[in-house]
Phi, psi and omega in degrees: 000144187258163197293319144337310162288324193288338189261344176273340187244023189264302193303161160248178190268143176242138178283141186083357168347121203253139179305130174311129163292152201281299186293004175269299218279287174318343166297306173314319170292338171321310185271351209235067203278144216024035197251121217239136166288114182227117149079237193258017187248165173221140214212118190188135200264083169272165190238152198211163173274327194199184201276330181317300182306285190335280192272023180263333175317304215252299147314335148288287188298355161284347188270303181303322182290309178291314158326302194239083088079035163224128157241145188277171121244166218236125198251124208231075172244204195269099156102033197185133175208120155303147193220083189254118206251136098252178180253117177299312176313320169238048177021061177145177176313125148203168200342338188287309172270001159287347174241011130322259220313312203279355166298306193281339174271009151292330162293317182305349177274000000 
């Protein structure tokens, strides 16, 4: 993880979080290595040896999504799981779920 992903999975989630401007959010991805802007999401795909890994996987970030009290969503198959953070409430990415991403790549280290 880089000092950067580290100081963003550093922060907690604040309620109300308010929506990323598109250049606070392209700054952010920066820090944030494959995780891709798709629609109103921030979004990135891990790969596993098996379905076991997969949802062993699946099962941290749901342990991490309740810890800071935001959940993703999560597309789950056999040896691959999509991980997708937005805010519904502010009808699109912010600071909560740029720092949701940088949290779960802290389980991948």
């Amino acid at each position: 993880m880089t000092d950067a992903t580290a100081a963003l999975a550093a922060q907690d989630c604040r309620p109300d979080a308010p929506k990323l401007a598109d250049a606070e959010l392209t700054a952010h991805l920066a820090a944030l290595p494959g995780w891709i802007h798709t629609g109103e999401a921030l979004e990135k795909e891990f790969r596993f040896p098996d379905f076991a890994r997969t949802i062993a996987f699946v099962n941290e970030v749901a342990a991490l999504a309740e810890r800071c009290d935001h959940h993703p969503d999560m597309g789950v198959h056999y040896g691959r799981c999509t991980v997708a953070w937005s805010t519904h409430s502010a009808g699109g990415i912010t600071m909560n779920d740029v720092i949701c991403a940088a949290k779960v790549e802290g389980l991948r280290s």
